[in-house]
Kinemage of the C-alpha trace (Angstrom):
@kinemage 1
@onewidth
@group {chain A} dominant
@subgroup {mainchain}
@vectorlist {calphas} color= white
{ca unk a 1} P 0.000 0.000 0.000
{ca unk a 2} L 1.659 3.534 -0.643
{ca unk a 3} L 0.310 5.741 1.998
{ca unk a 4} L 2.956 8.405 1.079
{ca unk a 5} L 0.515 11.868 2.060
{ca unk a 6} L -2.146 12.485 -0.459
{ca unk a 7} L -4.481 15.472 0.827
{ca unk a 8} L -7.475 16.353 -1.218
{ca unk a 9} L -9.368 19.257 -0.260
{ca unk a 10} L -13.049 18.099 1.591
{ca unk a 11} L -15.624 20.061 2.876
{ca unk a 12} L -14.306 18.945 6.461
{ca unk a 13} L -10.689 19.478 6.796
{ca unk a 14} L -10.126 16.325 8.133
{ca unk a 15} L -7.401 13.844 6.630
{ca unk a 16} L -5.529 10.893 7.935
{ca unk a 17} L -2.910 11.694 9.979
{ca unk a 18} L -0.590 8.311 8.689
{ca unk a 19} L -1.906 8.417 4.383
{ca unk a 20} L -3.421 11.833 4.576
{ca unk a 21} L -6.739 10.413 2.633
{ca unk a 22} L -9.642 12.754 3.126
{ca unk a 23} L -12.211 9.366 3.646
{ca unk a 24} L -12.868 9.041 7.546
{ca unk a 25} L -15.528 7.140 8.699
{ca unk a 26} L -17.762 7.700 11.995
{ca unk a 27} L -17.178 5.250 14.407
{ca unk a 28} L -18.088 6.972 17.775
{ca unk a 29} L -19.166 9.863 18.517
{ca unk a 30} L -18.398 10.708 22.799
{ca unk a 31} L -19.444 13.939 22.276
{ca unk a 32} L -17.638 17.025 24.274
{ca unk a 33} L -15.148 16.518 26.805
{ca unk a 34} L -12.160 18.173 28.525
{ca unk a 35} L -8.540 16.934 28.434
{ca unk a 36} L -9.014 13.673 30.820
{ca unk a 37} L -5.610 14.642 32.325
{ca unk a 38} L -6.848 18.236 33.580
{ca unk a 39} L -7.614 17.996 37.429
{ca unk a 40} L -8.793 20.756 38.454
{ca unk a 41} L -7.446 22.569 42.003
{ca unk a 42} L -10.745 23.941 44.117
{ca unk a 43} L -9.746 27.031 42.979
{ca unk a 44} L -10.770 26.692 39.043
{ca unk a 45} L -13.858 25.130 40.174
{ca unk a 46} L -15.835 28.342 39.328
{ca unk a 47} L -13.821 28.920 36.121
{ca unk a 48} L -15.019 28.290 32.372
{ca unk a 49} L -13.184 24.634 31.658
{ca unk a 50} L -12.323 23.619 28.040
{ca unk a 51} L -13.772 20.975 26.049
{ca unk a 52} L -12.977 19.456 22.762
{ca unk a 53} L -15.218 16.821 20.400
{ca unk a 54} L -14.256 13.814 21.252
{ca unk a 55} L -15.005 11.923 17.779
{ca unk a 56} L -13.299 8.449 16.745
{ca unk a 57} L -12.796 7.418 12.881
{ca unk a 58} L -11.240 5.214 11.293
{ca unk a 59} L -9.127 6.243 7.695
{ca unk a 60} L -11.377 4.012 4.914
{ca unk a 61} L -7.696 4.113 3.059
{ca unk a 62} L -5.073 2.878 5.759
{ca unk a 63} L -7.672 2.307 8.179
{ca unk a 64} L -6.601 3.582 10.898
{ca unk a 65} L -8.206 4.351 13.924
{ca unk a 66} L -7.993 7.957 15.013
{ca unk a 67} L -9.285 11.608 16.490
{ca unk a 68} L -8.925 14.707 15.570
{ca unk a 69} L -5.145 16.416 17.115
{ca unk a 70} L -7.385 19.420 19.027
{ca unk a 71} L -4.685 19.437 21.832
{ca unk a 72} L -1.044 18.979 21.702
{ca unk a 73} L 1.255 16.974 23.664
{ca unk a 74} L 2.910 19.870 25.353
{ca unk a 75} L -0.611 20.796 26.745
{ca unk a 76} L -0.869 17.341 28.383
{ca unk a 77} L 2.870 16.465 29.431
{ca unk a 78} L 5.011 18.964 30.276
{ca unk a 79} L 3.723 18.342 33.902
{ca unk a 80} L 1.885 15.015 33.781
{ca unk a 81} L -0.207 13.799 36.481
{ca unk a 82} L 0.383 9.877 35.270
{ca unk a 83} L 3.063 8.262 37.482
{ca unk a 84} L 3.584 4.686 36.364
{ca unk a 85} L 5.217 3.225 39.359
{ca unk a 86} L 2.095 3.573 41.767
{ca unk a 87} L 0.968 0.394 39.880
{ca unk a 88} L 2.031 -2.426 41.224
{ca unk a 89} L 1.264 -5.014 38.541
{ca unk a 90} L 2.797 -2.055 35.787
{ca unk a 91} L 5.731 -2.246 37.646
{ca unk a 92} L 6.332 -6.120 37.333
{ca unk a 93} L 4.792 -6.020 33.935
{ca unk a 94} L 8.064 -3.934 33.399
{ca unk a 95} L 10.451 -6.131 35.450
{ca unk a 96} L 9.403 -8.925 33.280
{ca unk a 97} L 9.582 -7.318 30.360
{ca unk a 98} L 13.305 -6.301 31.092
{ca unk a 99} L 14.472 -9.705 31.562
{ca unk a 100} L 12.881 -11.153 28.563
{ca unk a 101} L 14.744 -8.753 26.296
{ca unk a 102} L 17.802 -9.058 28.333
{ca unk a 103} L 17.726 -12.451 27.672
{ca unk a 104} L 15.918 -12.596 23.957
{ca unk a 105} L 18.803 -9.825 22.553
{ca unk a 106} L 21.699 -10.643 25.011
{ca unk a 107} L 21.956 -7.358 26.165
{ca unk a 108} L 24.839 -6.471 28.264
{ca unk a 109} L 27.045 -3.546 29.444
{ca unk a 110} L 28.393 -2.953 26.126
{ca unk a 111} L 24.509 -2.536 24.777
{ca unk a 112} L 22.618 0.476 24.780
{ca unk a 113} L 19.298 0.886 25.479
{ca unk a 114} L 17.028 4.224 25.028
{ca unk a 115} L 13.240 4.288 26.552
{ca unk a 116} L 11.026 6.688 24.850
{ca unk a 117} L 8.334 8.586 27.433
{ca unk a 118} L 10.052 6.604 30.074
{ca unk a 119} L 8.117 7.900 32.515
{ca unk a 120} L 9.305 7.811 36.254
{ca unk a 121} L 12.000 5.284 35.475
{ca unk a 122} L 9.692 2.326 36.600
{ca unk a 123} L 11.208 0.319 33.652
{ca unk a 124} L 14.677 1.424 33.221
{ca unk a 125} L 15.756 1.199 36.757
{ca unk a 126} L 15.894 -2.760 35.655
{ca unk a 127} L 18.591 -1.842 33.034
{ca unk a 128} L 20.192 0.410 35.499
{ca unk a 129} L 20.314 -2.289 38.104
{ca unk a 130} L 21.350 -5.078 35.454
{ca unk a 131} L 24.699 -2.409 34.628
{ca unk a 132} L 23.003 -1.782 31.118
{ca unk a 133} L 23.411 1.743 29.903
{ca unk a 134} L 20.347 3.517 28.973
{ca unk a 135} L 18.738 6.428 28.752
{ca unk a 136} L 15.359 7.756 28.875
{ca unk a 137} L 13.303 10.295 26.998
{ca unk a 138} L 10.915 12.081 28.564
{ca unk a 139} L 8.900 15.419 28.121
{ca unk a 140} L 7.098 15.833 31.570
{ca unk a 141} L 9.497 17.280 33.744
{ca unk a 142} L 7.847 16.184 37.401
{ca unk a 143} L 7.908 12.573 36.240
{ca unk a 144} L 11.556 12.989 34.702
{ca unk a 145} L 12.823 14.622 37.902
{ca unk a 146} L 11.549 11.594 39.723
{ca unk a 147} L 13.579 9.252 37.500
{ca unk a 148} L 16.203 10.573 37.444
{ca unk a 149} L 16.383 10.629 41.376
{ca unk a 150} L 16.061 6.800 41.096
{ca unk a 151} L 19.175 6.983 39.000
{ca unk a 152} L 18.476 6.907 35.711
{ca unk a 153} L 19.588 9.130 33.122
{ca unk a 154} L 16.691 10.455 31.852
{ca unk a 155} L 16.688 13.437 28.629
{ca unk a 156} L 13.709 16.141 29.434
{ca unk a 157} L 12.289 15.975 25.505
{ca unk a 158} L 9.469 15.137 23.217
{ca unk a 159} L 10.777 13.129 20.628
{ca unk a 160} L 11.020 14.324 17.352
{ca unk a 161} L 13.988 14.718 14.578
{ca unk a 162} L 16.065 17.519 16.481
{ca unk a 163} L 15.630 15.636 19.415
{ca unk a 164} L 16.698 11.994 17.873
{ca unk a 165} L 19.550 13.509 16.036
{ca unk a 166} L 20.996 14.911 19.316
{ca unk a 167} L 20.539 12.085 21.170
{ca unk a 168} L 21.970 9.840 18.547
{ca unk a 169} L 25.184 12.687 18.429
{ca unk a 170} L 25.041 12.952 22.495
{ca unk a 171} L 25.394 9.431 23.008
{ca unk a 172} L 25.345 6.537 20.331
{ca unk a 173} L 22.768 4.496 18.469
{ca unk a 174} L 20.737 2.289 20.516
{ca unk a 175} L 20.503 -1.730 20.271
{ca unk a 176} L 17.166 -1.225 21.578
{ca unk a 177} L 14.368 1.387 21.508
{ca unk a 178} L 11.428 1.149 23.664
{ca unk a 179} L 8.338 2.859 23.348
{ca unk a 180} L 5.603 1.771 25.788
{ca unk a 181} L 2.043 3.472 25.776
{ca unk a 182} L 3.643 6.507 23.868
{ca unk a 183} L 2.409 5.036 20.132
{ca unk a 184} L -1.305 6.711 20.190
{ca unk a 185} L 0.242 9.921 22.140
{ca unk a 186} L 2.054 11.335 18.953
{ca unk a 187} L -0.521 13.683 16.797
{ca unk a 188} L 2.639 14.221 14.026
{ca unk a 189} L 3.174 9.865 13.555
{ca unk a 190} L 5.281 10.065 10.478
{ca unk a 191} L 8.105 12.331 12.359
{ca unk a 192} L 7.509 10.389 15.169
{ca unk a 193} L 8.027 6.958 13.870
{ca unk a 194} L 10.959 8.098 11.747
{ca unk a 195} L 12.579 9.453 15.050
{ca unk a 196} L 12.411 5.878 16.301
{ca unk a 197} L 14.381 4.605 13.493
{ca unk a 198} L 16.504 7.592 13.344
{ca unk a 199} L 17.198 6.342 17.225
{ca unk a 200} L 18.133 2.730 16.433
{ca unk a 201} L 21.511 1.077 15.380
{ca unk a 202} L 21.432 -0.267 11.849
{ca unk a 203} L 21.099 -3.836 13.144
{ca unk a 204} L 18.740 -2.382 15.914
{ca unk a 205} L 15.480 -3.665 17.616
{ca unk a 206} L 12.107 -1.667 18.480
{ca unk a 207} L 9.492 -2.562 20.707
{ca unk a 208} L 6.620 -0.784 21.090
{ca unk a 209} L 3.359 -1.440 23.482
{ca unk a 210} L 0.225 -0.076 22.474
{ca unk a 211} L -3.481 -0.869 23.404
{ca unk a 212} L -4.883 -3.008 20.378
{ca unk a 213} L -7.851 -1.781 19.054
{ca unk a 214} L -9.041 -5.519 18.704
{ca unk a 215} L -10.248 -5.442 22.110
{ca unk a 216} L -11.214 -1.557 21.913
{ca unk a 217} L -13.801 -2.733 19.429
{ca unk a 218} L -15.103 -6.244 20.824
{ca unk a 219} L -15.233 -5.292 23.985
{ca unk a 220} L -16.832 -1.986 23.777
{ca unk a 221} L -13.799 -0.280 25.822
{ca unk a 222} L -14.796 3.384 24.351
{ca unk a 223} L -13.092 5.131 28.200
{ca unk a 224} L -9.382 4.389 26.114
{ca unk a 225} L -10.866 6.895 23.675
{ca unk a 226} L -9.837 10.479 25.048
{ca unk a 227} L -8.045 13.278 23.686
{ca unk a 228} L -4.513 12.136 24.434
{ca unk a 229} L -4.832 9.229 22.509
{ca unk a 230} L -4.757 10.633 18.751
{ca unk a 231} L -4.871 7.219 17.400
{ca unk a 232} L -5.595 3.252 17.871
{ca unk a 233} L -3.703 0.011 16.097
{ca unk a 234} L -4.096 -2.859 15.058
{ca unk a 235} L -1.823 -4.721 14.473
{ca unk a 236} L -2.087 -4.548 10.617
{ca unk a 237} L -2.478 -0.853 10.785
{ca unk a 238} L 0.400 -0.833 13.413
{ca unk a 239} L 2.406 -2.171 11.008
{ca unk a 240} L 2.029 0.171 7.930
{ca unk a 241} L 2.603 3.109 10.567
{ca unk a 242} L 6.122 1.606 10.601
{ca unk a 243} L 6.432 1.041 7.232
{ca unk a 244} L 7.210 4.607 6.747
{ca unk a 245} L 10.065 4.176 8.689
{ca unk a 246} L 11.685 0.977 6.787
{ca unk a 247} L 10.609 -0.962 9.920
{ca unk a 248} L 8.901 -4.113 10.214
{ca unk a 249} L 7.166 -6.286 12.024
{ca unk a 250} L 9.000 -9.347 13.242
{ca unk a 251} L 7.037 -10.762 16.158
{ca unk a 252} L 3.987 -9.822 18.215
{ca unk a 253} L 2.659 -10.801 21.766
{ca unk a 254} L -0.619 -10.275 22.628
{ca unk a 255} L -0.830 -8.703 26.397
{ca unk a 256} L -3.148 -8.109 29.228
{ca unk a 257} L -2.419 -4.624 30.320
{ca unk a 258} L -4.441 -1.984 29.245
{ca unk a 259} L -7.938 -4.339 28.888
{ca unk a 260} L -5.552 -5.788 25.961
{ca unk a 261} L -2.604 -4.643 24.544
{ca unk a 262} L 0.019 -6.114 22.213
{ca unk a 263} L 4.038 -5.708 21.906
{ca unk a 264} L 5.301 -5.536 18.587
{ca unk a 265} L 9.065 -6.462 17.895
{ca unk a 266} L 10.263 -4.086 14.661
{ca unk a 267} L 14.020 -4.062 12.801
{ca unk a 268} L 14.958 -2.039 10.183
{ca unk a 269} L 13.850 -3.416 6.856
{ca unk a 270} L 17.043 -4.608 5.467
{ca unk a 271} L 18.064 -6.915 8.909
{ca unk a 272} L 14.422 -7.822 9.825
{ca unk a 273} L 13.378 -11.792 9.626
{ca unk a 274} L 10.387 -12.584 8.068
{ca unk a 275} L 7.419 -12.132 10.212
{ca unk a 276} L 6.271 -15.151 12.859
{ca unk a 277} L 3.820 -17.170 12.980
{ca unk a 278} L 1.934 -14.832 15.651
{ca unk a 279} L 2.409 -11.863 13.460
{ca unk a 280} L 0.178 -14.423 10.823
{ca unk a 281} L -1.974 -15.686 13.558
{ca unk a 282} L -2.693 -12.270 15.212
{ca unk a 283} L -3.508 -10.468 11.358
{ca unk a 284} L -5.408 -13.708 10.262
{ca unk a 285} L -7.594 -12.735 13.389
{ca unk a 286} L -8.306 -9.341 13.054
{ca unk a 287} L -9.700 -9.885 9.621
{ca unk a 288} L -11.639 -12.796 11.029
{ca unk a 289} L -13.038 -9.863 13.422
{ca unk a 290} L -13.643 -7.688 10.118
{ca unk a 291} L -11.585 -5.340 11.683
{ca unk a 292} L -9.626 -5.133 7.945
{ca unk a 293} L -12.801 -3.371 6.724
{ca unk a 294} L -14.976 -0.587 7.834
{ca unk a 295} L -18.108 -3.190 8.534
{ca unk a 296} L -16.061 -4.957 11.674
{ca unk a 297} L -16.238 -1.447 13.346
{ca unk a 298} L -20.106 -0.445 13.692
{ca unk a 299} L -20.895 -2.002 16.778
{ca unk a 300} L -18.905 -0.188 18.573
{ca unk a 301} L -21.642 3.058 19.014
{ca unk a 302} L -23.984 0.561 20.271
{ca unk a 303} L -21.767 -1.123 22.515
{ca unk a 304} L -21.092 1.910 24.035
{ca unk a 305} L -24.423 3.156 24.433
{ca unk a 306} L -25.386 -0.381 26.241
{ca unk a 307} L -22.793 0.411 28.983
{ca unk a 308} L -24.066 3.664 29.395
{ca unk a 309} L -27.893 2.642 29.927
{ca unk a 310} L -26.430 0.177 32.143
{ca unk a 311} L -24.333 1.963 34.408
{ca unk a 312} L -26.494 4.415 34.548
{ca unk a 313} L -29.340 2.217 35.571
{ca unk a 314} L -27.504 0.465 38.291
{ca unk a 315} L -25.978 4.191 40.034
{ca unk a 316} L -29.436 5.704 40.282
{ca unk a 317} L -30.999 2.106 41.804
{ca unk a 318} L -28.299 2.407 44.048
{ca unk a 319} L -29.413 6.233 44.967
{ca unk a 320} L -32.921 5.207 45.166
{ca unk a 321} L -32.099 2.142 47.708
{ca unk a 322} L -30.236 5.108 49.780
{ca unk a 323} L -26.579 3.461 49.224
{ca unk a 324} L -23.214 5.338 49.105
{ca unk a 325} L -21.377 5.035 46.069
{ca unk a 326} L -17.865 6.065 45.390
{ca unk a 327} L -15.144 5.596 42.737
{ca unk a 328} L -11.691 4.139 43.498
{ca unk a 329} L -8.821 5.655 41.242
{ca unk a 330} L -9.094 8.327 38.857
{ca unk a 331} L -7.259 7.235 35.439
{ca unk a 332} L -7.249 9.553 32.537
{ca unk a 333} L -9.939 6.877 30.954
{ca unk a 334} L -11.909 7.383 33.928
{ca unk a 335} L -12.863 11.160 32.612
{ca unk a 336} L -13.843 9.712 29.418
{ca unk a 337} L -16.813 7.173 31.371
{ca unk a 338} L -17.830 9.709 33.544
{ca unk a 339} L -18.049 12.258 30.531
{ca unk a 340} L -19.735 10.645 28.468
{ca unk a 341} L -22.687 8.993 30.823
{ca unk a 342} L -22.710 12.284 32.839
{ca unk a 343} L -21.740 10.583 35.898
{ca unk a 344} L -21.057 13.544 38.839
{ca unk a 345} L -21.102 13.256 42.841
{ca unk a 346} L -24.436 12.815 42.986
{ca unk a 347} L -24.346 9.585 41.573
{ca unk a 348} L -20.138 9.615 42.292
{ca unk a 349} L -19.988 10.539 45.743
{ca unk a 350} L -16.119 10.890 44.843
{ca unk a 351} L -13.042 8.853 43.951
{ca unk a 352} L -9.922 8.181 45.543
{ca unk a 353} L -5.915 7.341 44.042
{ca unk a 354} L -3.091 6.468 45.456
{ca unk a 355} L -1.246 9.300 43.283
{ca unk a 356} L -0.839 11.986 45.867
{ca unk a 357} L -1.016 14.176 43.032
{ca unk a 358} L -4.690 13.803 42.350
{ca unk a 359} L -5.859 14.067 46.233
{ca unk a 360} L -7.767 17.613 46.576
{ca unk a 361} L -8.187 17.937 42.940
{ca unk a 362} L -11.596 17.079 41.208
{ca unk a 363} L -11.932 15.314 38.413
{ca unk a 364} L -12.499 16.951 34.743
{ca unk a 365} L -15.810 17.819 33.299
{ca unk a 366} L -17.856 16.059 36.415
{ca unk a 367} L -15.890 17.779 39.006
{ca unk a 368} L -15.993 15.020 41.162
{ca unk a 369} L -13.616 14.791 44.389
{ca unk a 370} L -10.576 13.169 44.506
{ca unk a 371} L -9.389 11.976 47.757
{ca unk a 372} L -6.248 9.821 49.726
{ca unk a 373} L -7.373 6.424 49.170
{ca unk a 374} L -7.914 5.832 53.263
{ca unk a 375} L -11.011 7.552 53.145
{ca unk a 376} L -12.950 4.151 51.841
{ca unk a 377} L -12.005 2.349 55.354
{ca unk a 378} L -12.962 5.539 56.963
{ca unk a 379} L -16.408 6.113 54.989
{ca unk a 380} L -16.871 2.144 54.509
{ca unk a 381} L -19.228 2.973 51.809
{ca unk a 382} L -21.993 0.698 50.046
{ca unk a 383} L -20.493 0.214 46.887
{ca unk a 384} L -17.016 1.001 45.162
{ca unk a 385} L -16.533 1.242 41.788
{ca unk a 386} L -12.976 0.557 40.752
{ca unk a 387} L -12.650 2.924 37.354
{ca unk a 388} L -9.326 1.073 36.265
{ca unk a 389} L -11.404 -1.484 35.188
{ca unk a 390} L -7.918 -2.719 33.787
{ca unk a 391} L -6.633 -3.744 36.966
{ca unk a 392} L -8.957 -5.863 37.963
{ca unk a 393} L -7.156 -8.597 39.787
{ca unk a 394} L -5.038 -6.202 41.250
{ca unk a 395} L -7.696 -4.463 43.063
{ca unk a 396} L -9.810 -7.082 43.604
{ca unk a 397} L -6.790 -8.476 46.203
{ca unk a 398} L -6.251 -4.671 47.259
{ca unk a 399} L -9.915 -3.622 48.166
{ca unk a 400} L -11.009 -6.913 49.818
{ca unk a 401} L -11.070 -5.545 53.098
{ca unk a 402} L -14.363 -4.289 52.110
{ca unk a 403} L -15.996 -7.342 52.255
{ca unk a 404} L -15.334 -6.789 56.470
{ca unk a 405} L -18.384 -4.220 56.251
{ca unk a 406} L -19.903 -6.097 53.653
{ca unk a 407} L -19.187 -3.517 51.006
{ca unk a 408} L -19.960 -4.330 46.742
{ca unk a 409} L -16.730 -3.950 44.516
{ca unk a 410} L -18.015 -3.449 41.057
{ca unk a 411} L -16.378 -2.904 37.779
{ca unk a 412} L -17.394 -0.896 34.947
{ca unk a 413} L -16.479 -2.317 31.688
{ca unk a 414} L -16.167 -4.702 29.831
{ca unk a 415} L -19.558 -4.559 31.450
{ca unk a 416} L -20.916 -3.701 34.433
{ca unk a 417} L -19.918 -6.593 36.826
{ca unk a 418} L -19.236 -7.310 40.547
{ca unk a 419} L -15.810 -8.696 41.126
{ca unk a 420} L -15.037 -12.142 41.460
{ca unk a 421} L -11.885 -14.082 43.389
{ca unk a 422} L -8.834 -12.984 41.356
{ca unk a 423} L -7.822 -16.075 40.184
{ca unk a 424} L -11.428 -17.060 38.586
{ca unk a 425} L -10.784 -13.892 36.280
{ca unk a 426} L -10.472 -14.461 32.491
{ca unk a 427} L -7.271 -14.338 31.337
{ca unk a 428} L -7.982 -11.468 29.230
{ca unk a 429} L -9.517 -9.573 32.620
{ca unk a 430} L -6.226 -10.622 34.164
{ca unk a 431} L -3.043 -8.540 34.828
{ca unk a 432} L 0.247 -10.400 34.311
């Protein structure tokens, strides 16, 4: 497929940010929402608050999943409330990850590795600890102060050309490039993906981690739709993204993080292998899905609107029956459920998170509270809802103590649904 940028004119404006074709196709409309990444202090409370459309198509060209760029990165992460290390299960996620590669790519003290949006160093304090020279990239200066605290060098930067250049001049070419959660961040993905490359050796490896769409779609997880996320893969679309690049696709795994993510494993064109069996397995099931046409894509709107009906359904029985309900976390994809089914603190009492961050802040758009996360015990409320539905075994094991006042733990999505002992959970509910 050539998707080298063809941009007709259209009465809309809107073109594909990977092929530039003009044909985008409705596949759910959320509406109007703030940045989900906006707390607001008590302060701004009485202040006019921002909202953009929230509107996901898909390219009928490259198909590729996408919104509208209405914000920019530096709006969102130049002082990012997202720490990654207060997650427990991200942080062995990580650990493990780190040893596979170690191990899969011999990596050693005479390798380099660079980690792009790296975050608070939860992942490349592994290297660090393993004597591996690395180096992370990473725009939000908060979270980049933290990591580099832990000890690892860590470059305050959005990556782009200037930036990849430098770093390949400052320091070398890297045997491995990582790029975790940062592949639907990047509104400009040509520069961005060619930055990658322009990071890795000749002979180098890329992995990337991205939420796969396939479960976005049959699951009806429309909260990982928000304004942050400019677009969502496939795998098959993942891989002509990196086409543009001269990378390919080598391997995939298919994860559990995120509600369902998958690792791809890219070289340079001229070194890569020919793709795996799971990279045949994985695209063979995606078109079984339809998801390699627009038809495997329209249940999506309905989907969504079932979850609202329901969840709405079950917080104002709850009101009527005179039961407390309150919200535990507050995840950017949070903003995007409450948004959209107009959930506030009358229905929401609040929410708490263990990000100390969040606690005083309210939540955007439905202005609910955000407190310490000892305030359940204290308030030993009716019913919590745990919004990162994601995490499900995680905090089923963490919040069981409120089974001691005989309290309901529910989850949101994939549909509304009490929890259950972790180790009954589906795999794909599960969080390795």
């Amino acid at each position: 497929m050539n998707i080298s940028p063809h941009i007709p004119s259209d009465s809309t404006g809107l073109h594909c940010r990977l092929c530039g074709a003009d044909r985008l196709f409705s596949v759910l409309d959320l509406g109007a929402t703030p940045p989900c990444e906006k707390f607001l202090c008590a302060d701004e409370l009485d202040q006019p608050e921002m909202t953009y459309p929230l509107h996901l198509r898909l390219c009928e060209h490259c198909l590729l999943l996408q919104i509208p760029a209405l914000i920019t990165p530096e709006d969102t992460f130049t002082d990012y409330a997202y720490y990654s290390s207060f997650s427990d299960s991200w942080l062995q996620h990580a650990k493990t990850y780190v040893d596979d590669a170690i191990e899969r790519l011999g990596l050693g003290n005479e390798s380099f590795v660079i980690e792009v949006a790296s975050n608070d160093g939860y992942l490349l304090q592994h290297l660090v600890a393993a004597s591996i020279p690395c180096l992370g990239i990473e725009p939000s200066v908060n979270v980049g102060e933290a990591a580099r605290t832990i000890g690892v060098p860590t470059e305050t930067a959005f990556l782009n050309r200037r930036t990849a250049g430098r770093v390949r001049t400052d320091y070398r070419a890297a045997d491995l490039v990582i790029a975790n959660n940062v592949y639907a961040h990047v509104p400009d993905l040509v520069d961005f993906t060619r930055s990658l490359r322009r990071l890795m050796a000749d002979d180098g490896w890329c992995t990337i981690e991205v939420h796969h769409a396939a479960n976005l779609v049959a699951l009806g997880q429309f909260d990982t739709i928000y304004h942050e996320h400019f677009q969502y893969y496939t795998l098959l679309s993942a891989m002509r993204a990196l086409a543009v690049a001269d990378l390919s696709v080598v391997d995939v795994e298919l994860l559990s993080t995120h509600g369902g993510s998958m690792r791809v494993w890219a070289r340079p064109t001229q070194v890569a292998d020919p793709p795996s069996d799971r990279v045949v397995e994985v695209l063979q099931t995606e078109a079984a899905a339809g998801l390699h046409e627009l038809d495997g894509y329209r249940d999506l709107r309905p989907r969504a609107e079932r979850t609202r009906y329901d969840l709405l359904r079950f917080l104002l029985d709850a009101r009527d029956a005179g039961q407390r309900v309150v919200g535990y976390g507050a995840p950017g994809k949070a903003n995007t459920l409450l948004n959209y089914c107009g959930i506030r603190s009358d229905l929401l009492e609040y929410t708490v998170d263990r990000n100390p961050y969040k606690h005083g802040r309210f939540t955007p758009g439905m202005r609910i509270p955000i407190h310490d996360t000892t305030r359940i015990a204290q308030d030993r409320p009716d019913i919590v809802m745990a919004l990162p539905w994601n995490l499900e075994a995680e905090l089923t094991e963490q919040l069981r103590y409120i089974d001691d006042w005989g309290g309901r733990l529910v989850f949101p999505l994939p549909h509304l649904h009490d929890a259950v002992s972790a180790g009954d959970l589906p795999i794909e509910r599960q969080v390795r």
